[in-house]
C-alpha distance (Angstrom), angle and dihedral (degrees) to the residues before:
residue distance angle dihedral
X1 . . .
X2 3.81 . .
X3 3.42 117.5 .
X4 4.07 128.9 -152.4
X5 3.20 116.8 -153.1
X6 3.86 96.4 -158.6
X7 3.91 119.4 44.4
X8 3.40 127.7 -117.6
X9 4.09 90.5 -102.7
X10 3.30 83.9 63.7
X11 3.94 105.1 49.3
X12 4.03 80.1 41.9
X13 3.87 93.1 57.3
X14 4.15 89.7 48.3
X15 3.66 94.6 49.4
X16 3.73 89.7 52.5
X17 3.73 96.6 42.9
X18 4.14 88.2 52.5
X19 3.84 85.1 44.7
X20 4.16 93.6 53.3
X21 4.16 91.0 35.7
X22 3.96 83.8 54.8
X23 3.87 98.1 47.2
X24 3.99 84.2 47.5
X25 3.95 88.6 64.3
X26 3.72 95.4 47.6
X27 3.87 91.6 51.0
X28 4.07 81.8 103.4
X29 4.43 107.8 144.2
X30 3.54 102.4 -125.4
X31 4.00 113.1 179.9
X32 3.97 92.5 -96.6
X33 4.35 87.1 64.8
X34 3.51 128.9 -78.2
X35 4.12 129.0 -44.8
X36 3.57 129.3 -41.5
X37 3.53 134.8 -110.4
X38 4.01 89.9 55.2
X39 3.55 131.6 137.9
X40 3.24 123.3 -76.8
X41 3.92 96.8 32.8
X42 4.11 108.8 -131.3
X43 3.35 129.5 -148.1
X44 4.24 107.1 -157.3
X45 3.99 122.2 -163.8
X46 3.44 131.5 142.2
X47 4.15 137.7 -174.5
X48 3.59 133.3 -165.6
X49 4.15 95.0 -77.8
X50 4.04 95.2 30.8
X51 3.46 155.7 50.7
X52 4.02 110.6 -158.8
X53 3.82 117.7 -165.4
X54 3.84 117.0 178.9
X55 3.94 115.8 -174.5
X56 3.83 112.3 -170.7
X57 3.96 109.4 -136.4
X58 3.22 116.8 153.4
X59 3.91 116.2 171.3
X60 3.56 84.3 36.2
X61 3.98 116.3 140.6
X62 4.00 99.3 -134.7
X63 3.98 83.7 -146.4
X64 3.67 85.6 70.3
X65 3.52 107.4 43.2
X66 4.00 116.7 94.0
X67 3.91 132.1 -173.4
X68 3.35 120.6 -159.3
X69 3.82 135.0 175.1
X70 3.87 131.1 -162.7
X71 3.59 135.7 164.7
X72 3.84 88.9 -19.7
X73 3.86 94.7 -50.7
X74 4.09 113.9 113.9
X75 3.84 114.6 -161.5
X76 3.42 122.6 -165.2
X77 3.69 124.7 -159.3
X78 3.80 150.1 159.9
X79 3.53 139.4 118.9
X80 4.03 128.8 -94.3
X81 4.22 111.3 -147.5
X82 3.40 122.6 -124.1
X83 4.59 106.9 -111.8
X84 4.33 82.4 -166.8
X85 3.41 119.5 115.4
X86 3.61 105.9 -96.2
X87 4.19 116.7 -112.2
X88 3.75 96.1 -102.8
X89 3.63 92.4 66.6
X90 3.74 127.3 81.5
X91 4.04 99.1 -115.6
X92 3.34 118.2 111.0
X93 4.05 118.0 -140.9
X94 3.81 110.3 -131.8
X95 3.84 100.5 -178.7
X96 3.83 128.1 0.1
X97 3.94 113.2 173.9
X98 3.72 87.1 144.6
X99 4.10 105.3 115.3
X100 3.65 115.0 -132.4
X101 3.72 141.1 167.1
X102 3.90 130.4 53.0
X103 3.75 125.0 -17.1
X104 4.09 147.7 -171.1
X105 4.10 128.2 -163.6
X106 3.68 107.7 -176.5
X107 4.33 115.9 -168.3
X108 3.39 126.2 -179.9
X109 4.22 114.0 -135.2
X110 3.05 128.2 -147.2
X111 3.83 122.8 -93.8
X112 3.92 95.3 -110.5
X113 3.61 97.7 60.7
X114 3.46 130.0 110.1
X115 3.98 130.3 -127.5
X116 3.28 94.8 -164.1
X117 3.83 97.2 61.5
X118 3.61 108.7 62.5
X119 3.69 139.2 134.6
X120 3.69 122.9 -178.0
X121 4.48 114.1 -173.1
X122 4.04 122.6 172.4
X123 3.33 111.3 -154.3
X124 4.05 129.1 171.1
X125 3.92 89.6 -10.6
X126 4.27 88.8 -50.1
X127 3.75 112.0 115.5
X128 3.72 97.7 -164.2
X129 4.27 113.8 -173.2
X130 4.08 125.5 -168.1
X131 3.50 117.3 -163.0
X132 4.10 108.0 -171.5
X133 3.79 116.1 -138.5
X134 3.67 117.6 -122.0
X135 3.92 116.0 -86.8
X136 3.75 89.5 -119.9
X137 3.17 90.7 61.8
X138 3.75 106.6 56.7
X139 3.96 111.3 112.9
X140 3.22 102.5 -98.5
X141 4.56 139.6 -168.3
X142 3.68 115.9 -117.1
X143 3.51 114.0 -157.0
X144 3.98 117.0 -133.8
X145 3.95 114.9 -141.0
């Protein structure tokens, strides 16, 4: 008996704008890269030899993805496809919280690590990067005469 007087499309589309105005406020750079909640999803660790980066992209053409690093700053960047129907067609799109088109991570490494010593691999939709730490670096004993 109860009537709406939007559709659901519409309560749909306002939950997701709210959702994308709130993830543009929290796009603050902190020291560890910028915001959270972006596409790809990283995973950050490090240990005395290595930096590990992980950046979660499935759907992710690997022709499209590029890793770049400069002056201690990595980007990375590509571009996920859209799987919808496209507008020409006569299918209607219901729900699409799937994120697609072009993207950009940005991280800030620390000072000790070396550009020269990096290895990138995407496997099962996980692009995982190591960036070695300079030798000099390593922790190392000092022996006391």
């Amino acid at each position: 008996m109860y009537r709406s007087f939007f559709p659901r499309d519409m309560l749909a589309e306002m939950d997701r704008l709210q959702r994308d105005m709130q993830q543009a406020f929290d796009l603050a750079p902190t020291i560890r890269g910028v915001g959270s909640n972006g596409f790809p999803a990283l995973n950050v660790g490090a240990t005395a030899q290595a930096v590990e980066i992980y950046a979660f992209a499935p759907g992710v053409d690997p022709a499209t993805l590029e890793v770049n690093l400069e002056r201690g700053l990595m980007t990375i960047a590509g571009e996920r496809r859209s799987v919808l129907p496209q507008p020409d067609t006569k299918a209607a799109v219901h729900i699409n919280e799937r994120f697609d088109g072009p993207f950009r991570r940005m991280l800030t490494l620390p000072d000790d690590a070396d550009p020269e010593a990096v290895d990138a691999k995407l496997r099962d939709g996980v692009l995982r990067i190591t960036v070695r730490r300079r030798a000099s670096a390593h922790p190392r004993r000092i022996s006391i005469q």
